[in-house]
N, C-alpha and C positions, 0 to 999 in steps of 0.2 A: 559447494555452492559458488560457480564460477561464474555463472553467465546463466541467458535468456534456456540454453538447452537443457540445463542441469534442475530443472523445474520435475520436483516429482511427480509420478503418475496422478495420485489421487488430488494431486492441484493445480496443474496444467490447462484446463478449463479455467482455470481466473483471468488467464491471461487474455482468452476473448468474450467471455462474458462482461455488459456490462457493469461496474460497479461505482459510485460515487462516493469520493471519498469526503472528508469531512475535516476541515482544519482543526490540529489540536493545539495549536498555541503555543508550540513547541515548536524551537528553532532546528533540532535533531529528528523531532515526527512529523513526517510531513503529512500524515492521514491516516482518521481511523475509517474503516467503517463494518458492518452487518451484511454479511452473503449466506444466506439460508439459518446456517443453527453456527457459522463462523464469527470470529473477532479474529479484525484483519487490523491489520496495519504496518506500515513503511517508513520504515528509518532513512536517512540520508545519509549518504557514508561520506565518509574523507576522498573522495576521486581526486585526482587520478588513482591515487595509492589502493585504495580498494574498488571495488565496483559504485555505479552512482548509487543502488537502491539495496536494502534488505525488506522482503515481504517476512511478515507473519502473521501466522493464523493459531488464533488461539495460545499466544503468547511464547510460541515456538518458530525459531527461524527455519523458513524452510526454504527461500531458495535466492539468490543473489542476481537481479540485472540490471543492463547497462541503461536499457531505455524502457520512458514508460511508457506500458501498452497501450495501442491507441483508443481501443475500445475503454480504459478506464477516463470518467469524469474528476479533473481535479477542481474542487473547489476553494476558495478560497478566502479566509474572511471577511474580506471587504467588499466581497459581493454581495449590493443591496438583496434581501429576499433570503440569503439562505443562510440556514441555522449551522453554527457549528458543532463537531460532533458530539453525537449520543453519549451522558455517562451514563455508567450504571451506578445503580442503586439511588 
């Protein structure tokens, strides 16, 4: 998990699809959110020393990049109107 290439086959599709992501109040996550039957979310690494971002889905990392996709929506708490992220249960 080194970079934007190293994106496995069966999730490679995230990166142009679009997804919104949802502030979790966490200084280290910067977003969860819901893509079909997935639980996504992106940690913030220590850059330069590692890559800027870790994605996972469904509680497994699966792949490391430098920048975020354009097509994803980040949102952010303090934006009037929108809820932040979905818990469960």
């Amino acid at each position: 998990m080194t970079g934007d290439g190293d994106v496995p086959v069966e999730h490679r599709h995230l990166l142009s699809e679009r997804i919104t992501w949802y502030d979790t109040g966490e200084a280290r996550w910067m977003g969860r959110a819901r893509h079909g039957a997935m639980e996504l979310s992106v940690r913030l690494n220590d850059w330069p020393a590692e890559p800027s971002y870790t994605v996972f889905v469904d509680g497994a990392a699966v792949c490391d990049l430098e920048e975020w996709p354009a097509a994803w929506e980040q949102v952010r708490r303090d934006e009037p109107g929108r809820p932040t992220a979905p818990r469960d249960g």
